[in-house]
N, C-alpha and C positions, 0 to 999 in steps of 0.2 A: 469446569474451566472455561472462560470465557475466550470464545474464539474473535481472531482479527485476523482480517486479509491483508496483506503484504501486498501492495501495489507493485509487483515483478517478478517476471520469468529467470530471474537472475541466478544463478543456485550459490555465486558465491555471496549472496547478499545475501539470499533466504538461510544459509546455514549458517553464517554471521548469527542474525538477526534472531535465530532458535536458540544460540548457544547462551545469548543474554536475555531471552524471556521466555524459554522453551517451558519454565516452571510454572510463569504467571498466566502464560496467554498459552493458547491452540493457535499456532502459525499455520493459513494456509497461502497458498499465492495462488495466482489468477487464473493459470493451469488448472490446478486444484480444484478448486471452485467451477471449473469449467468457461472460464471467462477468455473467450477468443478474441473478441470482439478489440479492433483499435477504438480506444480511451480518450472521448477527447480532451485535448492538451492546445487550449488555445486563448489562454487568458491574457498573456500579456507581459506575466510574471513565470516566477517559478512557486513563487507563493499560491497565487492565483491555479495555477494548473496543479499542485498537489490537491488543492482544495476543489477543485473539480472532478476529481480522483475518486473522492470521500464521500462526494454527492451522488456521482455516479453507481459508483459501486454499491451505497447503500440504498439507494433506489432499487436499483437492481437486483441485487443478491443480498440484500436485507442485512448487510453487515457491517461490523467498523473497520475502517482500514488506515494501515499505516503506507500513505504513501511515501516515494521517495525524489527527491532532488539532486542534482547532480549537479558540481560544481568543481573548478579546478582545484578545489583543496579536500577535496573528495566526498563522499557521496551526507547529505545531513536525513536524518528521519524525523519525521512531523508525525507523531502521534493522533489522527484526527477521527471525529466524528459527525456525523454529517446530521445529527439529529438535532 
C-alpha cells in the first residue's frame, strides 16, 4: 500500500481522511512520522503554502503528502507530490 503523509496533527481530520482512503493509501500524519519541526508556511497563498508542505516534507521524509488548507467554508485537501 502506498503510503502518504497527512500534513496535520489534527485527529478529527486524520480520522476523516482514513475513513475515505484508509483502503487506497497508508495515512500517516506528522506525529507519526516524527515530524516536530514548524513547516514553513510562507508563500503568500494557501495554494503556495500547501505546496510548500509537499516540498518540504518530501525532501525530508522521503514522502507524498496530502497537505491541507483551511478556509471559511471548511477545510479542502490537495492531493500533492513534490517530485
Amino acid at each position: 500500500m502506498k503510503k502518504l503523509i497527512f500534513a496535520t496533527n489534527n485527529e478529527h481530520k486524520v480520522e476523516e481522511i482514513r475513513n475515505k482512503l484508509g483502503g487506497i493509501f497508508e495515512i500517516s500524519t506528522l506525529k507519526e512520522i516524527g515530524c516536530t519541526e514548524e513547516i514553513p508556511e510562507d508563500s503568500g497563498t494557501l495554494e503556495g503554502n500547501a505546496l510548500q508542505k509537499a516540498h518540504y516534507l518530501y525532501n525530508n521524509y522521503g514522502c507524498n503528502c496530502l497537505p491541507t488548507r483551511n478556509r471559511p467554508a471548511g477545510t479542502k485537501y490537495y492531493p500533492m507530490s513534490a517530485q
